[in-house]
C-alpha positions as CSV (number, residue, x, y, z in Angstrom):
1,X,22.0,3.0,-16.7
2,X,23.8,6.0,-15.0
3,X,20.9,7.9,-16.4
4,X,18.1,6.5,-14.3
5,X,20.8,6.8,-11.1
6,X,21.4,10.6,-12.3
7,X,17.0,11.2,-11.9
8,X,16.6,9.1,-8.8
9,X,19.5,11.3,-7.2
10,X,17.4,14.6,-8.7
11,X,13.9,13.4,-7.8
12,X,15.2,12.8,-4.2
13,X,17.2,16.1,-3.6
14,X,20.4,13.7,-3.2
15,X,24.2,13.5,-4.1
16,X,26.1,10.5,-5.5
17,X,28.5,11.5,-2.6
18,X,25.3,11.0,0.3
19,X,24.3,7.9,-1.8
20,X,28.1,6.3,-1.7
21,X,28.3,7.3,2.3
22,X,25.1,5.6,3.3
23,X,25.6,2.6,0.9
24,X,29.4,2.0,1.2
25,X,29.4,2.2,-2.6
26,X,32.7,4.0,-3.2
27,X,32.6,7.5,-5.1
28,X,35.1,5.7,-7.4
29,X,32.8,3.5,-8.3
30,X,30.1,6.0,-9.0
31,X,32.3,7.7,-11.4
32,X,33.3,4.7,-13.5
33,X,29.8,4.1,-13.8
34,X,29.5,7.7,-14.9
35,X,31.9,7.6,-17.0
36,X,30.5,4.2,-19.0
37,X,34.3,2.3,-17.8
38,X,32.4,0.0,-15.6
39,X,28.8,-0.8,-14.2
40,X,29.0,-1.8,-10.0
41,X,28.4,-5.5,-9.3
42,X,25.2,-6.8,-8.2
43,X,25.6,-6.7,-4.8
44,X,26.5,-2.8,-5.0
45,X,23.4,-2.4,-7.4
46,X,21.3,-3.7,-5.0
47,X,22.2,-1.8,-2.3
48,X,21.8,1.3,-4.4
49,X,18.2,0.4,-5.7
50,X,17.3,-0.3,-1.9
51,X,18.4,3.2,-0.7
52,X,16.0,4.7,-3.2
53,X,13.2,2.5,-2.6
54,X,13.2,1.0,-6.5
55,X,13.7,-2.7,-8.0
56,X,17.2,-3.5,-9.4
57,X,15.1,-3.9,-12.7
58,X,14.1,-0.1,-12.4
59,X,17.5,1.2,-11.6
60,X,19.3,-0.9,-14.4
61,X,16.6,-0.3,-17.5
62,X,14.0,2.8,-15.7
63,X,11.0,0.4,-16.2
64,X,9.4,-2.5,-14.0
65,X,8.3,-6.1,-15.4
66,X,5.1,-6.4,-15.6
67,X,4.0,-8.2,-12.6
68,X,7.3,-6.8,-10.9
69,X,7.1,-6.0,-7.6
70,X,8.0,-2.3,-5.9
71,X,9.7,-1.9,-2.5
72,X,6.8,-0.2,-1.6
73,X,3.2,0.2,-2.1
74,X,3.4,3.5,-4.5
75,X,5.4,6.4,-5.0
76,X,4.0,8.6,-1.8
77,X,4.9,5.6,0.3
78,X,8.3,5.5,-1.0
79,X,8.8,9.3,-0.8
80,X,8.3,9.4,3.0
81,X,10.1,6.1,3.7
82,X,13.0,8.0,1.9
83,X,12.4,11.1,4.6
84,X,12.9,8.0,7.5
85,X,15.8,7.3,5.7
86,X,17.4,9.8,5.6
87,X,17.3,11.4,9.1
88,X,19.7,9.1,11.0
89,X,17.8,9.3,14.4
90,X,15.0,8.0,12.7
91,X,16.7,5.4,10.6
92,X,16.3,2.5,12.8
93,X,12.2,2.6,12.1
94,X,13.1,2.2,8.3
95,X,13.2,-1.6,7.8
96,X,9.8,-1.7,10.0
97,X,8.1,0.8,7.4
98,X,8.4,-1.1,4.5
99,X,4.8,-2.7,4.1
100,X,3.0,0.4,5.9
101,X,0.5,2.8,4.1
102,X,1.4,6.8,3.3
103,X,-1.3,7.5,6.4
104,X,0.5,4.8,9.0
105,X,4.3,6.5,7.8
106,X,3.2,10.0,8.4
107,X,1.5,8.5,11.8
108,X,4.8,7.2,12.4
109,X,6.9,10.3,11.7
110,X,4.5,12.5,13.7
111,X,4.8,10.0,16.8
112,X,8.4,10.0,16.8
113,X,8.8,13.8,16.8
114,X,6.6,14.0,19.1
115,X,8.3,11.8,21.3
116,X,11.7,14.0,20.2
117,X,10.3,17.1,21.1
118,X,9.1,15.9,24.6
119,X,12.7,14.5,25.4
120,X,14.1,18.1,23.9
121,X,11.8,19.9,26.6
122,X,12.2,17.4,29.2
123,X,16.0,17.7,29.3
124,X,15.5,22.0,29.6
């Protein structure tokens, strides 16, 4: 299981220590499960596959039921939400994105900066 937590932290440029501090699963925790002397609870699953956009089912055995439903509509999709994620000013927007298309995320992303870059010069 650790395994399919070890590619999900390399495929999104991550570290178990970023994934413990914006989950509240504890690095100890993290290690046992390294380690093979525990797996985390449910809830603490959960909470992991949310923060990289997957199904529990995906994070415990790498594959999806058939018929199982993703967090999000495909991979792209999930790749930006992740981007949302994990810039903390834009955080906030992440629950909101969860149904929305690649095109409507990036329209979202773009609007925002924008709107940050026109408070940056505003404030000069």
């Amino acid at each position: 299981m650790y395994e399919i937590f070890s590619k999900l932290l390399q495929a999104r440029g991550v570290t178990p220590y970023k994934v413990s501090k914006e989950t509240g699963v504890s690095q100890s925790t993290l290690s046992d499960w390294k380690r093979g002397i525990s797996t985390p609870k449910q809830d603490k699953l959960q909470k992991i596959a949310d923060y990289f956009g997957v199904s529990l089912e995906y994070l415990m055995t790498g594959e999806e039921k058939e018929g199982g439903e993703k967090y999000y509509l495909n991979d792209e999709t999930a790749e930006m939400a992740q981007t949302i994620f994990n810039n903390r000013d834009l955080k906030m927007l992440f629950d909101v994105t969860k149904n929305s298309t690649p095109q409507r995320l990036r329209a979202y992303y773009n609007m925002i900066k924008e709107l940050e870059n026109q408070e940056y010069h505003d404030g000069e």
